[in-house]
FITORSE-470901 format. One record per residue (C-alpha): x, y, z; residue in three letters. Coordinates in steps of 0.001 Angstrom, whole numbers, plus 500000, padded with zeros to 6 digits. Layout:
BEGIN
XYZAla...
This chain:
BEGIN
500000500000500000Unk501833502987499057Unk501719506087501138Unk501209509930501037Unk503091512448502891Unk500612514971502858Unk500860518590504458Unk498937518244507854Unk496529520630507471Unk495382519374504048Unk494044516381506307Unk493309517567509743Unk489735516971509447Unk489971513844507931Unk492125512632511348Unk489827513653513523Unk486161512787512184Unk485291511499508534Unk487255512852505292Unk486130514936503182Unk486499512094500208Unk484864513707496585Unk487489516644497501Unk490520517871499166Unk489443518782503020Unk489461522178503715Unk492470524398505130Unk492196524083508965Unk494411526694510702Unk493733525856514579Unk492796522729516535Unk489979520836514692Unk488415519778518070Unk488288523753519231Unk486031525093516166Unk484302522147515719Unk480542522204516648Unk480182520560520113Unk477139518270520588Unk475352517994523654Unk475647514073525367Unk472086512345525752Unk470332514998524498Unk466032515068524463Unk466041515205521111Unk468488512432519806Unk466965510245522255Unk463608511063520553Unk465206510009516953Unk466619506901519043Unk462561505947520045Unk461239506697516609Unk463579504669514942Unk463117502191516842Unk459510502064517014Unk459366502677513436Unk461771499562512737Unk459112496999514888Unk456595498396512930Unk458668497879509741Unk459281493832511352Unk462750494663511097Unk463375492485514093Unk462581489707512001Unk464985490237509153Unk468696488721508784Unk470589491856510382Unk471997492816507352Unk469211493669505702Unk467854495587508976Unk470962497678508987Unk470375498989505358Unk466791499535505934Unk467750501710508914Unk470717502776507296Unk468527504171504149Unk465829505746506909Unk468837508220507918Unk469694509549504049Unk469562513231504069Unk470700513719507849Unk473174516166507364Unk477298515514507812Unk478398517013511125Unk481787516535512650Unk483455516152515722Unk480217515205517469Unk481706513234520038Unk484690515503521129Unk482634517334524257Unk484301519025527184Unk485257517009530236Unk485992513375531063Unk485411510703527883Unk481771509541527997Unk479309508036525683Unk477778510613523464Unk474481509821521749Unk474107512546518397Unk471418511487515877Unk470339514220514065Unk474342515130512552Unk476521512215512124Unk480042511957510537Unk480976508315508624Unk481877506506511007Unk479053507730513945Unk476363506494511355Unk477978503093511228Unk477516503142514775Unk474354503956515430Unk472902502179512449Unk474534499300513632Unk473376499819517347Unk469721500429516137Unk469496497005514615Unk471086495584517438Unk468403497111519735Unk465518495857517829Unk466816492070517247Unk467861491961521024Unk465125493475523083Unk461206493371523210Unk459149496280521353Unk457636496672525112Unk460817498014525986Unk460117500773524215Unk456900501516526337Unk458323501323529810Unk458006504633531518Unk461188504128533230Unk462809504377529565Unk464097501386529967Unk465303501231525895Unk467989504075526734Unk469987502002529169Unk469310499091526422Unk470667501800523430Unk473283503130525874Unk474445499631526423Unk474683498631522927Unk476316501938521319Unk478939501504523979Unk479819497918523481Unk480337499010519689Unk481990502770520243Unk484853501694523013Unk487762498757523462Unk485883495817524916Unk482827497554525698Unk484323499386528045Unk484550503261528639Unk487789504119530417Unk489104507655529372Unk489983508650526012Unk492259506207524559Unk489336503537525250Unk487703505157522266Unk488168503042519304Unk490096505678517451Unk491539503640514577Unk488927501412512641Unk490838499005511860Unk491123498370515547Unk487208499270515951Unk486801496079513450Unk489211493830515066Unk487998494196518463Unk484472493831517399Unk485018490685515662Unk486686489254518549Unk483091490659520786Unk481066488656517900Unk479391492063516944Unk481067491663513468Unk483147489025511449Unk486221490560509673Unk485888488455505630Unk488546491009503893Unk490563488089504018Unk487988485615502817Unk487516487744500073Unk490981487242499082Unk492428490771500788Unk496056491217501741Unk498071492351504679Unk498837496102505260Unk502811496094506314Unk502560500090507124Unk502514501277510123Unk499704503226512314Unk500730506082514408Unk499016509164512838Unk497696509878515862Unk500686510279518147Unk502540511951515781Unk499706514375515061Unk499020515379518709Unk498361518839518307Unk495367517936515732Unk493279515915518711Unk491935518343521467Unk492324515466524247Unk496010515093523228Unk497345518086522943Unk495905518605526787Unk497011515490528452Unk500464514217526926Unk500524511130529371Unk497089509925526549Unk500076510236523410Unk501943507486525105Unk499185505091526370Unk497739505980522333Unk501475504942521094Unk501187501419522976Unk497904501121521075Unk499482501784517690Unk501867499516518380Unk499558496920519169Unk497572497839515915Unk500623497794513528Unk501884494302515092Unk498554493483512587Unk498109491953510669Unk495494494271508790Unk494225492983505988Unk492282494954502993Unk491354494173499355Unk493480496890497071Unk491240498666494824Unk492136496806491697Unk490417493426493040Unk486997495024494707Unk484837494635491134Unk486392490822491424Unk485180490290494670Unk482180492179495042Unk479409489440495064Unk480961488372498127Unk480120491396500076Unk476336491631500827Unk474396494418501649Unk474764495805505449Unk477917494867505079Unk480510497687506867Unk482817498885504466Unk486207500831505916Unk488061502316502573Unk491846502371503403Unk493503505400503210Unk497160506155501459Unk497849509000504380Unk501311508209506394Unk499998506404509376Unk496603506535509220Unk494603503025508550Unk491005503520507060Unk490084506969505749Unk485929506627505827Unk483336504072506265Unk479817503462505447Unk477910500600504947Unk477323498265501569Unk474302498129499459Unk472976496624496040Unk471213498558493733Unk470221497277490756Unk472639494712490731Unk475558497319491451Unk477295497111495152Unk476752501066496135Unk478178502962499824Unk475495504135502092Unk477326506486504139Unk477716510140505588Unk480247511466502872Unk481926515104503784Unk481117518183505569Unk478689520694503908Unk476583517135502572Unk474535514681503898Unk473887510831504635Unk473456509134501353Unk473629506004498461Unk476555506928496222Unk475419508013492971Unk478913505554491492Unk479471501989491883Unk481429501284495212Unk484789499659493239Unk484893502595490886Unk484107505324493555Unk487143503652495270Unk489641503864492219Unk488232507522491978Unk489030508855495409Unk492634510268496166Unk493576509004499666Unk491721505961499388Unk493511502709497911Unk491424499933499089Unk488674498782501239Unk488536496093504342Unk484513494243504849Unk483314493607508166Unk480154491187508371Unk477337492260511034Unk476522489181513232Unk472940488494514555Unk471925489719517831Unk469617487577519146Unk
């Protein structure tokens, strides 16, 4: 996989949230995390988009469909949220932060996934108890995908990196990594855009005991292997991937692992990205087949395929 040394700034945003990937990301001239919009945690009104998705996928019998499927139906319920960074970089200690109504590409994969998760593992009553009983269920869920183990423990718990976030949810049984099934290769670079880039990450620049427990955890993560399917081989291998399959495109940046996500979809016997896709847009189906978007993007050289397991 060959690398770009690119100017820092030219991909400051794309470090800290989603890329930008149909264009260059903008200039940034300060600390991303600083001017980026800061979301409120647990919010009224994302829990409200939390219940009516919910409720609306029982009533769709969701529950009852192969997960996959259930995560693109969900997924396609979200098009047209609008792109919004940085949601879960709030003030204070590391918690879980629940954002609905703005997600970047990789916070839609999450809840999407969570919300399917929710349905296939609880009862609808849940959703009726007047204790609220579903947002302990959601809470429970979202943080079992978001964080190392399940568990929240301060910033570097965060699954920063997705290949990690794939990894460690395969060995949860939330997902099964096929890249290599599907005939991928190892990734021999290694990760440490992070730790090299403090002063791009709020938490960071702050606290520069979290570089070095973040540099064990590259470590870990480049001690691999990773393994992706180049761009050249996706058309070849495409029937293997099925729809609600999570899709991580690998970037070409110096260090940094996967450069976006979203989540796989047929269309008219074409395997589209369902995704949130850069700032200024908003969630939706790629208008270009997901092998030649790929092949299209700069920064992006590949792709690695994580498999949804059931929930129940």
């Amino acid at each position: 996989m060959a690398r770009l040394h690119l100017h820092l700034a030219a991909f400051l945003l794309l470090a800290v949230a989603c890329a930008p990937v149909d264009e260059p990301a903008p200039e940034q001239t300060s600390n991303a995390s600083d001017d980026a919009p800061v979301s409120s945690s647990n919010d009224e009104q994302d829990w409200g988009i939390v219940l009516e998705k919910a409720r609306w996928a029982f009533e769709q019998g969701l529950d009852t469909l192969p997960i996959g499927e259930a995560i693109a139906r969900i997924g396609e319920s979200f098009v047209g949220t609008e792109y919004r960074a940085h949601t879960l970089e709030v003030p204070g200690e590391e918690r879980l932060v629940i954002v609905l109504d703005g997600l970047d590409c990789v916070t839609y994969v999450e809840n999407v996934l969570s919300l399917a998760r929710l349905v296939q593992s609880v009862p609808e009553t849940v959703l009726d108890d007047p204790k609220e009983a579903y947002r302990a269920a959601y809470a429970g869920i979202l943080s079992g995908i978001r964080y190392r183990s399940g568990e929240i423990d301060r910033y570097p718990s965060r699954l920063h990196y997705f290949s990690e976030w794939i990894s460690d949810k395969d060995a949860m049984g939330i997902v099964s990594h096929v890249s290599s099934d599907l005939g991928g290769v190892v990734d021999p670079e290694p990760v440490d855009f992070m730790t090299t880039h403090p002063e791009a990450y709020r938490q960071l620049a702050a606290d520069p005991t979290l570089v070095e427990e973040m540099r064990v955890i590259e470590a870990r993560i480049s001690e691999g292997p990773r393994v992706f399917i180049p761009q050249d081989r996706i058309a070849d291998v495409a029937d293997g991937i099925r729809t609600g399959d999570i899709i991580a495109a690998t970037s070409t940046v110096e260090g940094l692992d996967v450069a976006h996500t979203g989540i796989a979809l047929w269309v008219d016997g074409e395997l589209h990205l369902m995704h949130a896709p850069l700032a200024g847009g908003n969630v939706e189906v790629s208008e270009r087949p997901l092998a030649r978007r790929i092949q299209e993007i700069r920064g992006q050289d590949g792709i690695m395929v994580a498999r949804p397991l059931e929930a129940r």
